[in-house]
C-alpha positions, 0 to 999 in steps of 0.5 A: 575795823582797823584797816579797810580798802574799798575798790570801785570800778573805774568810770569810763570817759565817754568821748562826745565832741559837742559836750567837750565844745560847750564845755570850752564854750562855758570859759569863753565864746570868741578866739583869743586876741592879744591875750594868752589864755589859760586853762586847766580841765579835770578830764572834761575837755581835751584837745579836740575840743579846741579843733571843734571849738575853733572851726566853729569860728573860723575856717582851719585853713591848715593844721599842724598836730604834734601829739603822742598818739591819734585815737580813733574818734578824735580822727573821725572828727577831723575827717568830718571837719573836712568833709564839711570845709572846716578843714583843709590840710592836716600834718601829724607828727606822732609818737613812734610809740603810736607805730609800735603799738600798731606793729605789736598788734595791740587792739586799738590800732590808731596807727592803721587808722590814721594811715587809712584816713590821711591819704583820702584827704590829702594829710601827712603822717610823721612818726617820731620820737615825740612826746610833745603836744602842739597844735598849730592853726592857720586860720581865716582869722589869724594864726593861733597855736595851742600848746597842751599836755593832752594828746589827740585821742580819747583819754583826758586826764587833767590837762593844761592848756595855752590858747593864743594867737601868735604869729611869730609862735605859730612860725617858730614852732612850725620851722621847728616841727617841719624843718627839724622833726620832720627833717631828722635834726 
């Protein structure tokens, strides 16, 4: 046998929220205080996750989301956190390649999903040209941001994560994302 090449089927991530949650949880139990906290996961939790996370500890008062594309479970979760108080306002700023996805008539249809979901609750949609991946938390406790390189839907890969409570970082990347992204600047 000289040369030889075995194919396997790919596994498929199942998406569970209460698995990727007690994942997070197995690293820490509390939100972040004066400290800036790292983490680098292998596909086991994405950016939900953190939401699910956080809202378990506190009230989101407000959300800003910056990510590529919004999948479909991922905005269930969100919807339920409203539903349940957890959550008040939301602001999507997402990739216009989530758009096109949808205007080509691609099968997984976020965008629909999320122009169905947003206005029920009140939350705003921005389609940019945007690639980047910030969460930022208004909060009972304090103001927390997130900066990632996992988008907001169901497929995490190895992901890096920045967890920390900022005021002064949450207001920069705020101004940044409503006043430039949103305005055209």
């Amino acid at each position: 046998m000289e040369n030889e090449i075995i194919k396997l089927n790919k596994k498929r991530y199942r998406f569970h929220i209460i698995a990727e949650k007690a994942k997070i949880e197995t690293l820490d139990k509390e939100l972040p205080t004066n400290e800036v906290r790292k983490y680098v996961s292998n596909g086991g939790f994405s950016s939900i996750g953190f939401v699910k996370f956080i809202a378990d500890r506190t009230k989101i008062d407000s959300l800003i989301v910056s990510t590529l594309r919004v999948g479909r479970k991922h905005l269930q979760v969100l919807d339920v956190l409203k539903e349940q108080g957890r959550l008040g306002n939301v602001i999507f700023i997402v990739g216009s390649v989530m758009k096109n996805d949808s205007d080509l008539g691609k099968s997984y249809k976020y965008y629909d999903d999320l122009f169905a979901v947003s206005p029920k609750n009140g939350w705003q949609v921005i389609v940019k040209n945007n690639h980047s991946k910030i969460l930022l938390f208004d909060t009972d406790k304090g103001k927390f941001v997130i900066e990632t390189s996992s988008n907001l839907n169901e497929n995490p890969n190895c992901e890096q994560f920045s967890f920390e409570k900022n005021e002064e970082l949450y207001e920069f990347y705020k101004k940044y994302f409503l006043e430039g992204v949103a305005n055209g600047k």
